[in-house]
C-alpha positions, -999 to 999 in steps of 0.1 A, spaced: -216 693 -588 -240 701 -618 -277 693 -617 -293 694 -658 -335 686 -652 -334 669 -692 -375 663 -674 -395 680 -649 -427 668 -661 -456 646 -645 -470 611 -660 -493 635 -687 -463 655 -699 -480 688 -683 -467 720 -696 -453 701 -729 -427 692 -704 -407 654 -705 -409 627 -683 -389 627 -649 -352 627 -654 -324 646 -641 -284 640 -647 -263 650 -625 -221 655 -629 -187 660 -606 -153 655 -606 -163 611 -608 -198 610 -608 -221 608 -634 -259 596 -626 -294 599 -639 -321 603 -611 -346 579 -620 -351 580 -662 -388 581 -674 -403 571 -705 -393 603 -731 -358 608 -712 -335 589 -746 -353 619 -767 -340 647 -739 -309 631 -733 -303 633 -773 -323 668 -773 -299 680 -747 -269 663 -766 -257 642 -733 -230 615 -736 -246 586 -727 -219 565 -723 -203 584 -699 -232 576 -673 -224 549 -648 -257 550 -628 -293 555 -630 -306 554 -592 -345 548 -599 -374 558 -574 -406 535 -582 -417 516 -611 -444 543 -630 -435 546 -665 -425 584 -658 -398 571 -638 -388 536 -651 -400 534 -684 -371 548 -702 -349 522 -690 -358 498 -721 -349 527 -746 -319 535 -725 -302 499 -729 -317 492 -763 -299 526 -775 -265 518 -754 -265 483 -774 -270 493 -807 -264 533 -812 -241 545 -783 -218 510 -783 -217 513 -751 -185 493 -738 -179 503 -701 -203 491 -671 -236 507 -664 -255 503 -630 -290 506 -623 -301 508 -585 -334 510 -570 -363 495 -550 -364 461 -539 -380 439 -571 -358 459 -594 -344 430 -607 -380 412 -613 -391 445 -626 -364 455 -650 -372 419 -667 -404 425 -673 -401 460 -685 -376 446 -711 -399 416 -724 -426 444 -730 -409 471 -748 -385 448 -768 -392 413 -766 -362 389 -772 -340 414 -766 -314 404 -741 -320 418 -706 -283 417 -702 -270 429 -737 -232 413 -741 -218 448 -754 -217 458 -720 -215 449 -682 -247 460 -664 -258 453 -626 -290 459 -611 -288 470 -575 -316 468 -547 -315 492 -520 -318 478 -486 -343 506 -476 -332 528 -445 -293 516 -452 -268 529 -476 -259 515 -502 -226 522 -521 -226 525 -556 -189 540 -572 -189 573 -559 -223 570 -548 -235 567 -510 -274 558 -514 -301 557 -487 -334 552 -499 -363 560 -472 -401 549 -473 -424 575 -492 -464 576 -498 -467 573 -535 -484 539 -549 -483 505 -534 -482 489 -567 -453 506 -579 -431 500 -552 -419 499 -528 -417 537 -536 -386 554 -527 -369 590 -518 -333 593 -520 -302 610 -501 -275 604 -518 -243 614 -506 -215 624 -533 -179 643 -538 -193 661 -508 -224 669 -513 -258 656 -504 -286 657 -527 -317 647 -518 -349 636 -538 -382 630 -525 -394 610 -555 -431 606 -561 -450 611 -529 -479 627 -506 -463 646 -476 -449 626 -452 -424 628 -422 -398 604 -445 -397 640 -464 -378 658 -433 -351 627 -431 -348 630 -467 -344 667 -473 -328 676 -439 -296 704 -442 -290 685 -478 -269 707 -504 -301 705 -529 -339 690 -525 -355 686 -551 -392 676 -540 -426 670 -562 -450 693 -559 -478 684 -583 -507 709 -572 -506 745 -555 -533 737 -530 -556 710 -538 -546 678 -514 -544 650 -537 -535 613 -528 -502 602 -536 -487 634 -542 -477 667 -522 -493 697 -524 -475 731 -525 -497 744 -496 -482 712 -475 -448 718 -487 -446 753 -478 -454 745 -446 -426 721 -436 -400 735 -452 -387 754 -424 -383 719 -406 -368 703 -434 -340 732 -438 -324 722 -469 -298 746 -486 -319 749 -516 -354 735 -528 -360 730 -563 -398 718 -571 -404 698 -597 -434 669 -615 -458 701 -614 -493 697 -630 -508 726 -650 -527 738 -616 -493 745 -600 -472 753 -635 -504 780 -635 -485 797 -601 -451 789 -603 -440 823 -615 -458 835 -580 -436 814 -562 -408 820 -535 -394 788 -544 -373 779 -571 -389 756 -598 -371 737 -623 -380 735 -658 -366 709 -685 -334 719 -699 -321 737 -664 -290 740 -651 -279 744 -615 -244 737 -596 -242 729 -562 
């Protein structure tokens, strides 16, 4: 499996960086982790085939997470010609949420262009849900009530299991999430500073050992922690990189 971060960034686009997006590849599978507002620039910045995605699994509804869904189905339509199926799964009130994205980035466009088959799937949170290739369990995270319900993901593919903690303060969820998984990737937005709705690297650092993960990648960093991650013992990700696992 191949991990590309085409965004590692925060909701401010810290460190020049873009918007939360990460595509991941195998032998069948080919998925965006959530898709944020600037991910159509890095997709095309990155030169990724579009149309050869069949799923974008999507955390919560903050525009550095959701907000490039619009741009993604407006480009499919109209520049990709997108023919084959695309699937979008997420939080319960994706459905009601992927409307009303649609009516304010493009008004009268269709939410279900007729170029291509799309389906919108709600997780049942706690059970997995399967999606192609794609085994998805979303679990409970402490991000923001009105953007939810706010999600982390273990997803369980050709093998593997990747985990993603999504947008959140610490929390136990974070240990059923990351546990013995192939890759973690896990927000870290500030070094030390406890902040609400997101998780510290101090806090972090000390659960890791619990969490035991085969490899941690931190990523949605602030300029406080961008300002220490070359101190770090953990690996970082950065837009544009490349891991297999």
């Amino acid at each position: 499996m191949q991990l590309q971060f085409l965004g590692s960034g925060d909701a401010f686009g810290s460190g020049g960086r873009f918007h939360t997006c990460f595509h991941i590849t195998g032998g069948t599978a080919n998925f965006l982790l959530d898709c944020g507002a600037s991910s159509i620039v890095a997709m095309k910045r990155w030169k990724i085939d579009r149309n050869a995605i069949d799923t974008i699994v999507v955390t919560h509804f903050h525009g550095d997470h959701f907000g490039g869904i619009p741009f993604f189905i407006l480009d499919a339509a109209l520049v990709a010609k997108r023919k084959r199926p695309l699937a979008i799964v997420g939080p319960p009130g994706l459905a009601a949420r992927y409307a009303a994205a649609m009516d304010v980035a493009f008004p009268s466009f269709p939410h279900a262009p007729p170029q291509f088959p799309l389906s919108l799937t709600e997780v049942e949170i706690g059970r997995p849900s399967t999606v192609g290739p794609l085994v998805v369990t979303g679990f409970p995270v402490v991000h923001a009530d009105a953007a939810g319900p706010c999600l982390g993901y273990r997803i369980e593919v050709e093998g593997r299991v990747l985990s993603y903690s999504g947008d959140t303060e610490w929390t136990e969820s974070l240990v059923d999430i990351g546990r013995n998984a192939d890759m973690f990737i896990c927000e870290c937005y500030t070094y030390e500073r406890e902040v609400r709705s997101h998780t510290s690297f101090a806090a972090l650092q000390r659960n890791l050992p619990r969490v035991a993960a085969k490899r941690v990648v931190l990523t949605h960093m602030s300029d406080d922690m961008l300002a220490h991650v070359d101190a770090l013992q953990v690996e970082a990700a950065s837009d544009g990189m490349v891991l297999d696992f």
